[in-house]
N, C-alpha and C positions, 0 to 999 in steps of 0.2 A: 265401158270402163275396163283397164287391162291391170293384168298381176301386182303390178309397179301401184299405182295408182291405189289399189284397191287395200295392198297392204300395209301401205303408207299411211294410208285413214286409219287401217283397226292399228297400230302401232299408236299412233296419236289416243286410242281408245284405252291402251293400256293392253290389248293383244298379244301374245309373242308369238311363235315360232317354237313347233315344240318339237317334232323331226319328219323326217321324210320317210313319203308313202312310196307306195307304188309306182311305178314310172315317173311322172312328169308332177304328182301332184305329192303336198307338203301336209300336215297336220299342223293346227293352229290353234291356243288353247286363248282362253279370257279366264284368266285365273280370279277375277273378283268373283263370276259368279259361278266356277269349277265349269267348263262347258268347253267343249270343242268340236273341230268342224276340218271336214279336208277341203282344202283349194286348189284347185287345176293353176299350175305352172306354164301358162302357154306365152311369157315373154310377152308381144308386143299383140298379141291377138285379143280383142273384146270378148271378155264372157259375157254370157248373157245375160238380161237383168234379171230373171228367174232362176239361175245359178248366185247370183251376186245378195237376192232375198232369202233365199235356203242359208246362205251362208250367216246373212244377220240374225235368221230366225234360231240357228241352230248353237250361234254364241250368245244369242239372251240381248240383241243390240237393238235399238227403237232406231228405225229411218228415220226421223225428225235428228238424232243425235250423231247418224253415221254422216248424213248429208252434211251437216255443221262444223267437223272434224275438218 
């Protein structure tokens, strides 16, 4: 799963975009449950799914719910 892809689902979750990190990577908040998480900015490059569950785990999101988005 790449940037596009991945941000597009937590958007559909109610997600946003809250500012930019460090180099290449963003800060992203899930304001229902106060909770945020950074995401690597790599364009058309796949993170890994180990980066992609840190990210769920880290905004409070159940993979049964992110997969369905």
């Amino acid at each position: 799963m790449n940037y596009r892809d991945l941000t597009h689902k937590l958007r559909r979750l109610g997600c946003s975009f809250d500012r930019q990190g460090k180099g290449d990577h963003e800060i992203w908040i899930n304001p229902a449950k106060h909770r945020r998480t950074t995401i690597p900015n790599w364009g058309n490059r796949d993170l890994r799914p180990g980066t992609v569950s840190s990210i769920l785990r880290d905004l409070g999101i159940a993979r049964n719910d992110f997969d369905q988005a």
